[in-house]
N, C-alpha and C positions, 0 to 999 in steps of 0.2 A: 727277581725283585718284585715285593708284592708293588699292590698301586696306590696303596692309601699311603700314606706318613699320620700317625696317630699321634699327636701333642694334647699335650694337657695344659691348658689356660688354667690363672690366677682369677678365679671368678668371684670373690668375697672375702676381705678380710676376715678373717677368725676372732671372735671376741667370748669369752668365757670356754665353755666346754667346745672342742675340736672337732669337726665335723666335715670330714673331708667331702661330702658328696655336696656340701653347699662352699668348701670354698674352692675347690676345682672343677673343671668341666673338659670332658675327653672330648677333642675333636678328630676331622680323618681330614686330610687336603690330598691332593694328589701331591707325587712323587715329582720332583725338578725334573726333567730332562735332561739332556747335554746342551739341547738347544733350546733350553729356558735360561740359562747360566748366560752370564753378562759376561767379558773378559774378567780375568780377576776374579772371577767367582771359581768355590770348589763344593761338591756336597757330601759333609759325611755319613755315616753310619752309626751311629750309636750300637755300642757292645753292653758297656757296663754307665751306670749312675751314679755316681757316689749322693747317698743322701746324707744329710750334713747334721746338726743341732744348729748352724747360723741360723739355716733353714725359716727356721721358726722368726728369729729374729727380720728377716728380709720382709717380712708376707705384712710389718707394721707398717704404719704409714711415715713413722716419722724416719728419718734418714740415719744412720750410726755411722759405721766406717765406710759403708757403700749404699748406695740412692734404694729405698725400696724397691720391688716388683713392681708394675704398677697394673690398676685390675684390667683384664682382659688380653696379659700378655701372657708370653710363655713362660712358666714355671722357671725361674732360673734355678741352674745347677749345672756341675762341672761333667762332663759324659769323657769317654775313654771311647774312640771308635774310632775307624779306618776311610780313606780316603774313597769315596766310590767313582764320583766325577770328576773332573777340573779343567778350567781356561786358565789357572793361576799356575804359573811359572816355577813358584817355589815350594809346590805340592804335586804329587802323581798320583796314579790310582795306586792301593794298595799301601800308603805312608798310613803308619798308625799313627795318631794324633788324638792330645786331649786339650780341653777347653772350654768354655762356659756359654754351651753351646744349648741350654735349658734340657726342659724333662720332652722331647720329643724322638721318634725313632732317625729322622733323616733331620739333619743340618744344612741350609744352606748362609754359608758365611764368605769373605776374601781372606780369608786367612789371619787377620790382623791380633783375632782372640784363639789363639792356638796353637800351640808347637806340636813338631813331629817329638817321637818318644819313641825311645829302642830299651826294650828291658833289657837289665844285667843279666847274665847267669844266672841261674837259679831260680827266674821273677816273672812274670806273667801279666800280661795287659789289664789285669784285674787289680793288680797291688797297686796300680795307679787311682785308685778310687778307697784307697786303705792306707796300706804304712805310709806309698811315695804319696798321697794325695793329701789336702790341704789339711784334714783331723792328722790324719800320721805326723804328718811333717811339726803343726803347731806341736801336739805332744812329746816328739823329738828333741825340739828345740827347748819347749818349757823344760827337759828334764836338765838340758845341758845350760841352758840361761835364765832356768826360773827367777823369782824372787821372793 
């Protein structure tokens, strides 16, 4: 396990033309321990990202169906990654798990934004940031309950 965790901060709303290197900022912090973890805590791994089109919608200021970003924090977004530490009870090491757990390599969360996840047959911890993940699924749905 390297020792940085590299996160990207929401460093500047975006206004006209998209200019990633002013509205993000890479940082590196060290990696949790086992003995940085509170009880209840677990830290994951990020694998995959799903980047979204809400995306774009989160990074305003004003609120829609869920509270914007707000500056200085971690990029939100949904990641697909595996259990690496844990004091929490109802995670182990090695549980794949997805949840909104922003654009960072290591996660430290209590579990509360997160489920374990076991692909079907045929599927892959990737398709949870695709078909099974939150674009898949609306598109899914819109075809079977459009209007």
């Amino acid at each position: 396990m390297s020792k940085e965790n590299t996160q990207v901060l929401f460093s500047k709303r975006p206004f006209g033309v998209f200019d990633p290197k002013e509205t993000f900022t890479i940082v590196k912090n060290p990696i949790p321990t086992l003995a940085d973890l509170k009880d209840g805590q677990l830290l994951v791994k990020a694998y995959y990202l799903s980047l979204d089109p809400a995306m774009r919608g989160w990074m305003n200021a004003t609120r829609s169906y869920i509270r914007p970003v707000e500056i200085n924090e971690i990029m939100r977004g949904q990641i697909v990654g595996e259990v690496v530490l844990s004091k929490n009870p109802k995670f182990k090491v090695g549980d794949k798990v997805q949840g909104f757990l922003g654009w960072q390599e290591y996660a430290l969360t209590n579990g509360q934004d997160i489920e374990k996840i076991t692909p079907p047959p045929g599927a892959s911890l990737r398709d949870y940031v695709g078909i099974f993940g939150g674009t898949g699924m609306t598109a899914y749905f819109g075809l079977l309950d459009g209007k």
